[in-house]
Rosetta silent file (secondary structure, phi, psi, omega in degrees, C-alpha in Angstrom):
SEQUENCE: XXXXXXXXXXXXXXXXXXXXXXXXXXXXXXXXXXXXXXXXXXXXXXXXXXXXXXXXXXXXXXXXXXXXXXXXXXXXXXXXXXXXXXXXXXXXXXXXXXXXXXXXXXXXXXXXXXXXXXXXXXXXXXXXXXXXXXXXXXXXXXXXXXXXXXXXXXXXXXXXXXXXXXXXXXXXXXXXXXXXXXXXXXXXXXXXXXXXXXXXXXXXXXXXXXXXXXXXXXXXXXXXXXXXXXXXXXXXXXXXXXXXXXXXXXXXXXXXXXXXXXXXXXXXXXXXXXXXXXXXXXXXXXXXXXXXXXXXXXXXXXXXXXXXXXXXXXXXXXXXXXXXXXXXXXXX
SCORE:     score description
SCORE:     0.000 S_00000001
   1 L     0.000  150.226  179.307    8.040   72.698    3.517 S_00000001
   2 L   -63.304  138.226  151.231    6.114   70.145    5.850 S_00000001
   3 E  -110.206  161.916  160.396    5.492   71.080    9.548 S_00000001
   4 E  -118.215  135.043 -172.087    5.462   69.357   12.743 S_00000001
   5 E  -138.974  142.849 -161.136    3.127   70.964   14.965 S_00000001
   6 E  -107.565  130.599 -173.789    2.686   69.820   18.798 S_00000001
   7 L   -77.112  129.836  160.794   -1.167   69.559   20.325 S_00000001
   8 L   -28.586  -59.309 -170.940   -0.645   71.282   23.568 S_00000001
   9 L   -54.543  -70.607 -134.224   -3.247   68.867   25.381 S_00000001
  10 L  -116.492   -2.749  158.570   -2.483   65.145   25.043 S_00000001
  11 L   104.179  -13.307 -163.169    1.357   66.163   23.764 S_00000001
  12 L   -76.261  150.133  173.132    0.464   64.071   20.026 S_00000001
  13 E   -95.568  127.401  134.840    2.395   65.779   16.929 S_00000001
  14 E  -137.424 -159.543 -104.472    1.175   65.640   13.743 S_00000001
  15 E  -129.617  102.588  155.916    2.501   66.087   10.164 S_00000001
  16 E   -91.791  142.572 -168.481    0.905   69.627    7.917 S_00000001
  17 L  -166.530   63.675  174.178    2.343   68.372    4.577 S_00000001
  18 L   -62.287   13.058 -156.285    0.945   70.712    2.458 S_00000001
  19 L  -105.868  -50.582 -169.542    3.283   69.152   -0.635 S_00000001
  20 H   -44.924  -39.467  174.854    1.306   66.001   -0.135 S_00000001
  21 H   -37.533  -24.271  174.067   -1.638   67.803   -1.669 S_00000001
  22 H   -70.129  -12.108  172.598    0.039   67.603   -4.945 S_00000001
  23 L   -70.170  143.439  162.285   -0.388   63.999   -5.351 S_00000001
  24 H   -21.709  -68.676 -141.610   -2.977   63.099   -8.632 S_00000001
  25 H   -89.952    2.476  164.909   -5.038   61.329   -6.472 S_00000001
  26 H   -85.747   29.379  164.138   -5.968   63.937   -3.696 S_00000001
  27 L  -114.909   88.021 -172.407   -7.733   65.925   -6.346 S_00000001
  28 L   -70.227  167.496   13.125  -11.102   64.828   -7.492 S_00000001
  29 L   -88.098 -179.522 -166.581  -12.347   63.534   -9.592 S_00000001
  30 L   -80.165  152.569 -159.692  -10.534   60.494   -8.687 S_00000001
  31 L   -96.639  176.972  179.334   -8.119   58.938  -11.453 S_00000001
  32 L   -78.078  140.589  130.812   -8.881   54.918  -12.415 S_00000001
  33 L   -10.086  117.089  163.388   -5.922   52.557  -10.153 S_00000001
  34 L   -76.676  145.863  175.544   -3.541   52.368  -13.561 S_00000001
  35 L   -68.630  178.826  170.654   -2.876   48.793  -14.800 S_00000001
  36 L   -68.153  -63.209  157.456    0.780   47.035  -14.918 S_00000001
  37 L    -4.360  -80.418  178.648    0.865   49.282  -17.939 S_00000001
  38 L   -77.331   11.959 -143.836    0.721   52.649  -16.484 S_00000001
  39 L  -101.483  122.678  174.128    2.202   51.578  -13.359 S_00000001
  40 L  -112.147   23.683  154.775    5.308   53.313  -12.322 S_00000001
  41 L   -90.439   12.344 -161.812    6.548   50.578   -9.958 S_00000001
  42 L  -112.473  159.777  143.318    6.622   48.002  -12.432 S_00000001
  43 L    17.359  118.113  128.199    9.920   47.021  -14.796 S_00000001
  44 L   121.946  -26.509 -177.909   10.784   49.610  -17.585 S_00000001
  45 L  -106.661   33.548 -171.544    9.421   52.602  -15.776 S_00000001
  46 H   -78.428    5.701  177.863   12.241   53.425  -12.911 S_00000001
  47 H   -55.794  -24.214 -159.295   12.603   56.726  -14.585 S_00000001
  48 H  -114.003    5.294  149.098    9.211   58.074  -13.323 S_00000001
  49 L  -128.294  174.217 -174.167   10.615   57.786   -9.388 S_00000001
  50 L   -62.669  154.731  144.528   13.433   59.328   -7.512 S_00000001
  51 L   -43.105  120.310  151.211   16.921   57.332   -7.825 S_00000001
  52 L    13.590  155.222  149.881   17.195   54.264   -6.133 S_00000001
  53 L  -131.355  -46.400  146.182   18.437   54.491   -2.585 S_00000001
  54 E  -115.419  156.165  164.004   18.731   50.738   -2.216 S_00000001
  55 E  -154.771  141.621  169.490   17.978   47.568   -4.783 S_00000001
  56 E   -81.950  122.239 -163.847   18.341   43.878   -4.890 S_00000001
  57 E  -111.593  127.706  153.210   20.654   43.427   -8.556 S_00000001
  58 L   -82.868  171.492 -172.150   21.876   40.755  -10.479 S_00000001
  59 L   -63.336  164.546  170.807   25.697   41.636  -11.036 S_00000001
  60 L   101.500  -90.177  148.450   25.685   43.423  -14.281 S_00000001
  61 L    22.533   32.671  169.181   22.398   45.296  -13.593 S_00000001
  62 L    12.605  106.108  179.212   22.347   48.804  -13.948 S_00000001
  63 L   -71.689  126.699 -163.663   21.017   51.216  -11.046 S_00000001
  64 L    69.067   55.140  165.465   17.203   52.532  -11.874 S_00000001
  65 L  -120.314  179.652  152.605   17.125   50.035  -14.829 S_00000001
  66 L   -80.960 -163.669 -176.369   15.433   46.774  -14.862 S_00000001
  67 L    60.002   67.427  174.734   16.507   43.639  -13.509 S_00000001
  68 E  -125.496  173.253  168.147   15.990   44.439   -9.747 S_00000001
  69 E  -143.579  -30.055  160.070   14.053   42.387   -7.605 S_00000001
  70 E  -142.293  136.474  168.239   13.194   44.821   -4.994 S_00000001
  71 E  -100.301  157.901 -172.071   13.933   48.754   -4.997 S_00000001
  72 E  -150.415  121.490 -132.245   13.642   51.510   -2.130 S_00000001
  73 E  -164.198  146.034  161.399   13.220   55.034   -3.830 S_00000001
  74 E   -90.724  138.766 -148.122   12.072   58.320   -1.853 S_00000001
  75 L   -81.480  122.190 -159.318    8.511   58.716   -1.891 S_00000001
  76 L   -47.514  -34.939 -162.297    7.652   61.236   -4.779 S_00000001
  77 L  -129.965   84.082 -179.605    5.286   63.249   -2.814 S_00000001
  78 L   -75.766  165.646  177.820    6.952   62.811    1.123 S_00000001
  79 L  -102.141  -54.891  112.559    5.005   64.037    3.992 S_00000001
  80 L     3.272  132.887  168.660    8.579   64.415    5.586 S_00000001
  81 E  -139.057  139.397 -178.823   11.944   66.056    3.300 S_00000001
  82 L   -69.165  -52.932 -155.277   15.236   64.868    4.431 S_00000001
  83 L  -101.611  145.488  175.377   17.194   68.236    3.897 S_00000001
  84 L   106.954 -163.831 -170.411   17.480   71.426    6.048 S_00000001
  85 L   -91.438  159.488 -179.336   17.301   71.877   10.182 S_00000001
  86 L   -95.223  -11.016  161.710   14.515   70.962   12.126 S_00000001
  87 L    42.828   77.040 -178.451   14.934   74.814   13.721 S_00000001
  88 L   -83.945  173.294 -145.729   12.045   73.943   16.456 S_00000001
  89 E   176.086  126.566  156.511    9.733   77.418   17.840 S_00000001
  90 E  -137.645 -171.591 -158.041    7.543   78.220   19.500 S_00000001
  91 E  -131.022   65.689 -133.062    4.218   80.606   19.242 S_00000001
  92 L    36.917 -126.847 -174.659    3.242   80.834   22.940 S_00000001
  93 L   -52.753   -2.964 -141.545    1.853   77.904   24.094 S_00000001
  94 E  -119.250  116.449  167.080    2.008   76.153   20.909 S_00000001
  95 E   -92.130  151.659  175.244    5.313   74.309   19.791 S_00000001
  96 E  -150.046  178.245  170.836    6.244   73.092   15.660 S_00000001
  97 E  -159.737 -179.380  176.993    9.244   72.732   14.291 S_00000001
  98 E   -64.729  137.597  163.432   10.446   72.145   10.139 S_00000001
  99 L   -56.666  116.397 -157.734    8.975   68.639    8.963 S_00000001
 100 E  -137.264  126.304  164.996   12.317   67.409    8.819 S_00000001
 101 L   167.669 -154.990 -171.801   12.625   63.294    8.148 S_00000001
 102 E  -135.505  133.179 -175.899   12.775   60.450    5.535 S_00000001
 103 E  -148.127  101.426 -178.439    9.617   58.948    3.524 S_00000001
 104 E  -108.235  141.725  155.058   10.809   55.992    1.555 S_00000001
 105 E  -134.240  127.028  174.966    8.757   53.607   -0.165 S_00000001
 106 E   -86.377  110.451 -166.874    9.703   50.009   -0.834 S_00000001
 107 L   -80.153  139.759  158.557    8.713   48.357   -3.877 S_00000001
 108 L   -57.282  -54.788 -168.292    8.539   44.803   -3.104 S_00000001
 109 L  -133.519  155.114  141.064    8.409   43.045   -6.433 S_00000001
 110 L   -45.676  -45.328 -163.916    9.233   43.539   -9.668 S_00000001
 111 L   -69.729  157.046 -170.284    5.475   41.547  -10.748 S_00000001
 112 L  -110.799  -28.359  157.301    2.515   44.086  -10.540 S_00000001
 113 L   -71.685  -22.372 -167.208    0.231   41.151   -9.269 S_00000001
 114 L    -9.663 -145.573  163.750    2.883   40.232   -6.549 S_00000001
 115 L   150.209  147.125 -176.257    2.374   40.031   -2.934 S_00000001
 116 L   -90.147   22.203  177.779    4.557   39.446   -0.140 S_00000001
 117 L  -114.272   18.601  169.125    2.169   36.142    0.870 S_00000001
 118 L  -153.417    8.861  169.193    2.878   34.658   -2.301 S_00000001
 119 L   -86.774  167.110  158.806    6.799   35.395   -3.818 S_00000001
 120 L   -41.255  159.229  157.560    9.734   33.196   -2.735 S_00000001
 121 L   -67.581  -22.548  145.841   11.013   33.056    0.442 S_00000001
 122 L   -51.169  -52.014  175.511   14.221   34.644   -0.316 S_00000001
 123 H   -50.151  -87.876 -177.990   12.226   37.365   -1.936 S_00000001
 124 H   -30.116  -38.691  178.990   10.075   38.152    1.250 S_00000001
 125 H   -62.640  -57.379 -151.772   13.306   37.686    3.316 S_00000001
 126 H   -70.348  -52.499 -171.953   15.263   40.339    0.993 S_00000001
 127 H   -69.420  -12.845  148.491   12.273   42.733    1.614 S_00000001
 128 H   -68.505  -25.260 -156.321   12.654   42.780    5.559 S_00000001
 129 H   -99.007  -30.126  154.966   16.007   42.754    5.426 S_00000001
 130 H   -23.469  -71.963 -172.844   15.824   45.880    3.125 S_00000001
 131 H   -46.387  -42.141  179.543   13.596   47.236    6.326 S_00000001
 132 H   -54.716  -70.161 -152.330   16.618   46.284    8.492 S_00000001
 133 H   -74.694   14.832 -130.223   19.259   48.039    6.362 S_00000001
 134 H  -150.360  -79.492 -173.545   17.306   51.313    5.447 S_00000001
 135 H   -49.272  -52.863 -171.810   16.344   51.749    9.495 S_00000001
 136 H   -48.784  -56.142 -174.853   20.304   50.711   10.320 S_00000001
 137 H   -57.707  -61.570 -155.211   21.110   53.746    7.581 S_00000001
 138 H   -90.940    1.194  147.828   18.935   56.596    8.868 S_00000001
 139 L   -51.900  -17.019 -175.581   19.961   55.476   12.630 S_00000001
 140 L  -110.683   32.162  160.072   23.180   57.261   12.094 S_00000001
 141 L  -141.401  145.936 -148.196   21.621   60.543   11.739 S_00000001
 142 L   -79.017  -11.723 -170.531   21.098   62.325   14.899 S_00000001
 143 L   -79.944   -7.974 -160.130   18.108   64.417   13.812 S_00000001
 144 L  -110.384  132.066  172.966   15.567   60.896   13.444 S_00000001
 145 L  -106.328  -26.487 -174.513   14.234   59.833   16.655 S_00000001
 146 L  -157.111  134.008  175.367   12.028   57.120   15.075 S_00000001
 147 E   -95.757  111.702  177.440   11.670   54.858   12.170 S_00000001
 148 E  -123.541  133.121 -178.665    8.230   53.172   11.299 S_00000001
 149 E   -82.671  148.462 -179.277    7.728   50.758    8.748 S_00000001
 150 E  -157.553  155.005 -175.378    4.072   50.330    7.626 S_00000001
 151 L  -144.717  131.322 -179.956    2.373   48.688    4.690 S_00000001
 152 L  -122.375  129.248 -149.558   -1.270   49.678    3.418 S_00000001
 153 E  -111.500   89.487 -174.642   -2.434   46.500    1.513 S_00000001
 154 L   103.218 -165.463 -178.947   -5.761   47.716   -1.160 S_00000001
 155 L   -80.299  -57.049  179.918   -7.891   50.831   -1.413 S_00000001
 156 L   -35.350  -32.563  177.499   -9.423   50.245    1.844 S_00000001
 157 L  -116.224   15.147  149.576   -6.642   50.380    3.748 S_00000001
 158 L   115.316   21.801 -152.997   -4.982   53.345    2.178 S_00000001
 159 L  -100.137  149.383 -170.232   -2.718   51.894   -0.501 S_00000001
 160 L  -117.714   -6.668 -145.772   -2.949   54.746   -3.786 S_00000001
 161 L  -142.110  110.696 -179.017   -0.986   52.319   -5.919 S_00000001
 162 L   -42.975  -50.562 -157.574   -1.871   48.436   -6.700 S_00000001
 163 L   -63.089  100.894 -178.381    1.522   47.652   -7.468 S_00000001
 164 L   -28.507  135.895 -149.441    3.215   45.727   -4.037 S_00000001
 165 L  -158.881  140.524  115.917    4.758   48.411   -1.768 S_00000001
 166 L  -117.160 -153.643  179.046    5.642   49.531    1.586 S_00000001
 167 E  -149.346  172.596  171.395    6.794   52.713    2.834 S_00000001
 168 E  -133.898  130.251  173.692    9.228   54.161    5.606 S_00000001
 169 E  -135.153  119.495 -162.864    8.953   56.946    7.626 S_00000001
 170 E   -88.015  147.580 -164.397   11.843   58.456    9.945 S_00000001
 171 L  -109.198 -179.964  154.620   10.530   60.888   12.705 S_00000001
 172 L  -122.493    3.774  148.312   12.636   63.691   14.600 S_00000001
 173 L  -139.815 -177.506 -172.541   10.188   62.389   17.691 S_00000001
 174 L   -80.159  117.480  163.734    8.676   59.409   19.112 S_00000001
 175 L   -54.545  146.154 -178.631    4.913   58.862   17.660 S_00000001
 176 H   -47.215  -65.833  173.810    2.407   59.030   20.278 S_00000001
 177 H   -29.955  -53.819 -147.786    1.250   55.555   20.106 S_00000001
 178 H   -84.413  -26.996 -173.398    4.485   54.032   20.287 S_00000001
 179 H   -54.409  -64.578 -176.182    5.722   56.887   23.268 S_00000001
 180 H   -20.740  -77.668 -112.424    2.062   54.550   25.012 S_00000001
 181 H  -102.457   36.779 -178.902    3.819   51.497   24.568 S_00000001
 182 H  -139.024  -56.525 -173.238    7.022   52.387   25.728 S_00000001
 183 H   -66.998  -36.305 -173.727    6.076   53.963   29.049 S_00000001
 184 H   -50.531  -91.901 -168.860    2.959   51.239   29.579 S_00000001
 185 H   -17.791  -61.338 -179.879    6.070   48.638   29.240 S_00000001
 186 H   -54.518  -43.369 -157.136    8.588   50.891   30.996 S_00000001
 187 H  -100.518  -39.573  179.597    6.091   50.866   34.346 S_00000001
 188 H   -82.308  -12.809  179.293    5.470   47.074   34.379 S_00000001
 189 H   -73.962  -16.570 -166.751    9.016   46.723   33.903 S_00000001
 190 H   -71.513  -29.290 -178.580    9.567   48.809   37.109 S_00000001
 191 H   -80.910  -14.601  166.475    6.948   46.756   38.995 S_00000001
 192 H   -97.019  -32.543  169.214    8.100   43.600   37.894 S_00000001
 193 L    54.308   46.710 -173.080   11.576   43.497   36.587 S_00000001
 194 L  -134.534  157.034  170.160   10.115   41.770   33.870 S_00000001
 195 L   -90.636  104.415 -165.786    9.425   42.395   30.060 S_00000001
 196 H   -55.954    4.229  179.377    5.701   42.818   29.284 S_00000001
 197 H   -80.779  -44.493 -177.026    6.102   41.357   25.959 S_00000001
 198 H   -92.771   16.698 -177.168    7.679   38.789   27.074 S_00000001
 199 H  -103.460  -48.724 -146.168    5.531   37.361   29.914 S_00000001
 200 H   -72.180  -31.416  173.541    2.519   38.113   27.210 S_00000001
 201 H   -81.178  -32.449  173.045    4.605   34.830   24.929 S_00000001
 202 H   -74.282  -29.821  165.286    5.084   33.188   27.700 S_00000001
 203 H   -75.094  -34.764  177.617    1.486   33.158   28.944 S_00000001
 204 H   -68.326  -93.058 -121.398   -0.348   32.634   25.190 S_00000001
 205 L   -70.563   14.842  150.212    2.149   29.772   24.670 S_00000001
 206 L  -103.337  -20.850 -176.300    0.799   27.807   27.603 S_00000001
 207 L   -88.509  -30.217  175.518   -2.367   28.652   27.313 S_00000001
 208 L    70.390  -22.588  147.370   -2.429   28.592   23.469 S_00000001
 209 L   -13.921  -60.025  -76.482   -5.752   29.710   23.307 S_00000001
 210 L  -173.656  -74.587 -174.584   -4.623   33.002   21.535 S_00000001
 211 E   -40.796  114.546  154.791   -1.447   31.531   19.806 S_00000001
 212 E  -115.858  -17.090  178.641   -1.974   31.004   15.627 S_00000001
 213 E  -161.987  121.528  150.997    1.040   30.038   14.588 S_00000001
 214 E  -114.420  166.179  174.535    4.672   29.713   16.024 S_00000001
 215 E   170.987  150.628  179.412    7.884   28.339   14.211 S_00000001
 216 L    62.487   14.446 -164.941   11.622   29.346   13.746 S_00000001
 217 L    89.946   -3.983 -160.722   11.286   31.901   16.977 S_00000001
 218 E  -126.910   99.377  164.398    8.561   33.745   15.955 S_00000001
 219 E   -78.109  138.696  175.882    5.261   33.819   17.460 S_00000001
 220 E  -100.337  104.079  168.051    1.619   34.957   15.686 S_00000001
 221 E  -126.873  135.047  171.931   -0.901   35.526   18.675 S_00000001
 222 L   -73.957  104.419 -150.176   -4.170   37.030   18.504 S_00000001
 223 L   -59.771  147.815 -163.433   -3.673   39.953   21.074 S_00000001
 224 L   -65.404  -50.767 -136.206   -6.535   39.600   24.721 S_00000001
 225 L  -127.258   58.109  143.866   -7.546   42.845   23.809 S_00000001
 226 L   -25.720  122.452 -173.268   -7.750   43.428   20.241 S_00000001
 227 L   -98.326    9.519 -165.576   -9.134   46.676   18.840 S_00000001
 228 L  -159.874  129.239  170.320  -10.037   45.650   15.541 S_00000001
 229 L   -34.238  140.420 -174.532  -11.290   42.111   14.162 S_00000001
 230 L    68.396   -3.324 -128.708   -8.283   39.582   13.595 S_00000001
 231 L   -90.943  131.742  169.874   -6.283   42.053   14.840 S_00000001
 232 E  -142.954  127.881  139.961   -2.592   40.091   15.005 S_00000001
 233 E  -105.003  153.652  172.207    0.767   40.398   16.472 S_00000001
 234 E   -95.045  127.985  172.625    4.304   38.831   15.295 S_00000001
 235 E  -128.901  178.859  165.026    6.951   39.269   18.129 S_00000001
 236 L  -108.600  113.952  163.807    9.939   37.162   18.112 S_00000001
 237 L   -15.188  -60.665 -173.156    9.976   34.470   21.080 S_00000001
 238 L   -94.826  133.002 -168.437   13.384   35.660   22.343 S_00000001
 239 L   -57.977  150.453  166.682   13.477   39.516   23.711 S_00000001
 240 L  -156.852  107.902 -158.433   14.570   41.580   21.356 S_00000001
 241 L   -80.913  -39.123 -165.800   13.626   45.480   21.629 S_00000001
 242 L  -121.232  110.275  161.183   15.026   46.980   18.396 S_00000001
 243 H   -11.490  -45.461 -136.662   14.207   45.649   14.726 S_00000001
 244 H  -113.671   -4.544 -116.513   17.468   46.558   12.882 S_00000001
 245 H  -135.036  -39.157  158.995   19.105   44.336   15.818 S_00000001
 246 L   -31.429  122.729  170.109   18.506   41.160   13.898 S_00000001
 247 L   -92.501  160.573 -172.721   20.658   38.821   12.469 S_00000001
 248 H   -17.936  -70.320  177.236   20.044   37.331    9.437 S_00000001
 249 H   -35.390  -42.717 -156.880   18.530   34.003   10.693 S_00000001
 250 H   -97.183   -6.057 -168.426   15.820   36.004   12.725 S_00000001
 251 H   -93.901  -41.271 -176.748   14.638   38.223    9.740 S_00000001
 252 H   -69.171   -7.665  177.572   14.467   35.063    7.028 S_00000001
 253 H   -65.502  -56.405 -145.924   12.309   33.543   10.462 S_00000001
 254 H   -65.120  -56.508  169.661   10.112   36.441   10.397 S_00000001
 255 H   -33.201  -55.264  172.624    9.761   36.537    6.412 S_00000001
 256 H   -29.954  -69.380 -177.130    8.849   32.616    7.118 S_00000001
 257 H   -89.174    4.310  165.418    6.237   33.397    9.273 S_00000001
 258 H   -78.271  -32.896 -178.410    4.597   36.839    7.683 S_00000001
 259 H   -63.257  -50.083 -153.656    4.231   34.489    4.515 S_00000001
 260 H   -90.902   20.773  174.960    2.669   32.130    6.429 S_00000001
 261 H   -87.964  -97.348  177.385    0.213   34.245    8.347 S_00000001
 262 H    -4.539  -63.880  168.960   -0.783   36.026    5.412 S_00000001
 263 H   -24.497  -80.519 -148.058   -1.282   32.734    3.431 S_00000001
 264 H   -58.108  -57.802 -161.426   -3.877   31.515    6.556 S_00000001
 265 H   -62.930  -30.141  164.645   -5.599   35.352    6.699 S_00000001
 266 H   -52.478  -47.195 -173.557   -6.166   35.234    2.805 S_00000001
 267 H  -109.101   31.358  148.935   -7.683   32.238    2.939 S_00000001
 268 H  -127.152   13.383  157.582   -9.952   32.711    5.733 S_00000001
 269 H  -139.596   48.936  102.660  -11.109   36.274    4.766 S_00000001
 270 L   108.792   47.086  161.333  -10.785   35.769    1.824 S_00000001
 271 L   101.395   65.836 -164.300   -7.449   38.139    0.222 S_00000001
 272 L  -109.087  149.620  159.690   -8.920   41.263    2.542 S_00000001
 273 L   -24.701  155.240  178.120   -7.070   45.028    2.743 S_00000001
 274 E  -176.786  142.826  144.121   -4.851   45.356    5.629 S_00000001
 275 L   -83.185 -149.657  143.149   -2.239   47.054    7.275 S_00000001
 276 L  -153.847  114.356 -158.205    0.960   46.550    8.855 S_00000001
 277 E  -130.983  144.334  164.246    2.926   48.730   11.216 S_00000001
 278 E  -134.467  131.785 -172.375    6.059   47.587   12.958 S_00000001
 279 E  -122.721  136.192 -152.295    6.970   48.815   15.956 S_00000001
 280 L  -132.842  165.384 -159.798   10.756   48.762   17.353 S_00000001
 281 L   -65.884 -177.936  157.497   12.357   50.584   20.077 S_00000001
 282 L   -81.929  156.738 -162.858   13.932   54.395   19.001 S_00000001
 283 L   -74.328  -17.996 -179.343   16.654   54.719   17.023 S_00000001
 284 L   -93.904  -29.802 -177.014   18.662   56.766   19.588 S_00000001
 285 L   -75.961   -5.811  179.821   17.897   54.369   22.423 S_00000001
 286 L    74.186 -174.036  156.259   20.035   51.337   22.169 S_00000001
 287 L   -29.521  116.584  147.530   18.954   47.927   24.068 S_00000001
 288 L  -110.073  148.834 -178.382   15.723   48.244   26.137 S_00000001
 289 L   -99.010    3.704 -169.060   15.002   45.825   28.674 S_00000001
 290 L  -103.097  -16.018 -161.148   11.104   46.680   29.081 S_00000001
 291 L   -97.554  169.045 -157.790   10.348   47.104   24.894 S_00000001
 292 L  -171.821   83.234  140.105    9.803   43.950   22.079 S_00000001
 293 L   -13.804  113.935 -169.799   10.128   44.847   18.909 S_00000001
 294 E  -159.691  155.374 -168.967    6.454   43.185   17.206 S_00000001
 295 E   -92.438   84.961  176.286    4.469   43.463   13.883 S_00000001
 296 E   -75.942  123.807  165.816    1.117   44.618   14.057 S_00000001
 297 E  -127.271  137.351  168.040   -1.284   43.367   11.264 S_00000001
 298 L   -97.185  115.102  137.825   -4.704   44.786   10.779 S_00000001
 299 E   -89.372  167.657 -159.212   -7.190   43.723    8.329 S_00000001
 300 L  -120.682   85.047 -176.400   -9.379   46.484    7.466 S_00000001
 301 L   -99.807  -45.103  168.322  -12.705   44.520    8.199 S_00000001
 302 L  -109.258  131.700  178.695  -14.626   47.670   10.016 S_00000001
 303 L   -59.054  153.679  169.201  -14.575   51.558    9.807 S_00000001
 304 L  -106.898  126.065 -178.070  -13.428   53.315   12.720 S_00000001
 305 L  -121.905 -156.188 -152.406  -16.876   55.930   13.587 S_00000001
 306 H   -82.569  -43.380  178.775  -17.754   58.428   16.198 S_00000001
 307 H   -70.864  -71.142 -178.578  -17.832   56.448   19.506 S_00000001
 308 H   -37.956  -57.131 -162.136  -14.408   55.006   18.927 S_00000001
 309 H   -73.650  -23.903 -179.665  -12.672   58.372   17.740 S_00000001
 310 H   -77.176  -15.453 -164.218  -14.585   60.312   20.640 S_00000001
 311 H  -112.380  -29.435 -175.238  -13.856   57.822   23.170 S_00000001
 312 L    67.628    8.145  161.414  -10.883   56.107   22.400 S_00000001
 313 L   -87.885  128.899  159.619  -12.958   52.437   23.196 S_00000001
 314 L  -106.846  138.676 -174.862  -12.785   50.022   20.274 S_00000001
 315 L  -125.182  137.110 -173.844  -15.373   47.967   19.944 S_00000001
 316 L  -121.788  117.822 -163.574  -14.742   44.327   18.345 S_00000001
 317 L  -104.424   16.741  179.845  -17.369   41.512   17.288 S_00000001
 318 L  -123.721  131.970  149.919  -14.894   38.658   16.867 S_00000001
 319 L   -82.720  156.425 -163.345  -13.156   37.846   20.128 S_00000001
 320 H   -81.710  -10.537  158.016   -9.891   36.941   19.675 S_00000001
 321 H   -67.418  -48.339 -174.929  -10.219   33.237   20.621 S_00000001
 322 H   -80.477  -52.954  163.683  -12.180   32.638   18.179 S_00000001
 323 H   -22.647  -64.447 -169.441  -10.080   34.439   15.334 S_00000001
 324 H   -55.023  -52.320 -158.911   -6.834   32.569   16.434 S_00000001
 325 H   -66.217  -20.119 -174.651   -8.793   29.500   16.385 S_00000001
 326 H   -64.793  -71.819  158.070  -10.248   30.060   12.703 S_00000001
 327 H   -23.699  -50.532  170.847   -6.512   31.174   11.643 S_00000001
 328 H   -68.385  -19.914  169.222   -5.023   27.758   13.278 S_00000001
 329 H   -89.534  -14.281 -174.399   -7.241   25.736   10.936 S_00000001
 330 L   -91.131  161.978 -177.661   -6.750   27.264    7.975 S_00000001
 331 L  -115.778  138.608  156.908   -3.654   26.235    5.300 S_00000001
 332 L  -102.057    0.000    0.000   -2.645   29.261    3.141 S_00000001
């Protein structure tokens, strides 16, 4: 079984998952990326993942057959296993507890070329709203403190599998990062009695500067401080702290406007790896008035080296004016 094991110092958890080692491709030598052929997200092959946990069907449709349009299956080799106690311990100073969580992965498409910048709009909509009802499920168990959706888009950026994908992974605590952005928030709300998310849309959209694309509620702004070229968030206009919180209308927005981000970053660097992490309040916390639920996308234009990991400074060689502005010119 998977641990969780707590760094004493800075408080960060991570994830020993010896199981993961068992995936093919953590073994050299390395195997070739299998075609639509060999592929065992595409049509014909749901036999070679776990059963279904959700799928888009026509009626008629059989579950782990074909004739899906998107599927959400538990990820073969989790870093996380849903069953037993999380039994937490400690070893003097040093706390762990059982890896105890959920590691889903969402196939996207049926097509093995797909992408979610180039299917219908219904499609891309169906595949957020998946993200909705999948967080909304594993919210009613008391043991998950936090869900984060994340999508690794090529080799570069982590992806093992060609085939369109994301994955989900439910915590039993709050990741460090997002634990930042929750107190960082939490402190301007106390000095302000304001939401920093939301003064940050209300200041790009007058200044605009920043801003690449809004429509339907949903703003694309290149962030002041960016740690990584191109570096973009999606927020929604109107506060909203928790993901799963959406109604329909705001998730087919968001689907609207991931296509049409995507579209403009493909074509102005030119179809590059990327990530995507979205980050929403915890699943235990209800309504926040200081947190904003927002999209982070990364392309994976530079390595992260030795000054950055020792230092915690990013260093970036596009300012983010100029990104936004390249992104606002381009058609996707």
């Amino acid at each position: 079984m998977s641990e969780l094991r707590k760094d004493p110092v800075v408080g960060r958890w991570v994830i020993i998952s010896t199981e993961r080692a068992r995936r093919p491709s953590d073994f050299p030598p390395a195997p070739v990326r299998p075609g639509q052929s060999a592929c065992v997200f595409c049509p014909g092959h749901e036999d070679r993942t776990p059963p279904e946990i959700l799928a888009g069907r026509g009626s008629g449709s059989p579950p782990n057959g074909p004739g899906w349009t998107f599927r959400v299956v538990p990820n073969k080799f989790p870093a996380l296993r849903i069953e037993g106690e999380l039994e937490p311990s400690g070893d003097g100073l040093y706390d762990r507890m059982h890896g105890i969580g959920a590691h889903e992965v969402i196939i996207e498409s049926p097509e093995h070329a797909g992408s979610l910048a180039t299917m219908s709009a219904d499609a891309a909509a169906d595949v957020l709203l998946a993200y909705r009802e999948r967080i909304l499920d594993l919210k009613k168990d008391g043991r998950f403190q936090y869900a984060l959706i994340f999508k690794n888009h090529g080799e570069a950026a982590g992806a093992s599998l060609e085939h369109p994908h994301s994955q989900l992974i439910a915590t039993p605590i709050i990741p460090i990062m997002v634990t930042e952005e929750l107190e960082g928030s939490a402190q301007y709300y106390r000095m302000k009695e304001r939401c920093v998310w939301c003064d940050i849309v209300r200041q790009e959209r007058r200044g605009r500067t920043r801003v690449i694309l809004e429509q339907d509620g949903m703003v694309a702004l290149a962030p002041f401080a960016p740690r990584f070229p191109f570096e973009t968030w999606i927020l929604p206009a109107r506060h909203r702290a928790a993901f799963e919180e959406s109604d329909l209308g705001e998730v087919r927005a968001l689907a609207g406007m991931l296509q049409a981000f995507l579209g403009r970053m493909n074509a102005v660097l030119t179809d590059p790896p990327y990530n995507f992490m979205l980050h929403t309040a915890p699943l235990q916390d209800g309504a926040l008035d200081h947190f904003h639920w927002h999209l982070e996308v990364i392309p994976k234009l530079t390595r992260v080296a030795g000054f950055e990991w020792g230092s915690g400074f990013f260093i970036n060689s596009v300012p983010p004016e100029d990104a936004a502005a390249a992104l606002r010119k381009a058609r996707g």
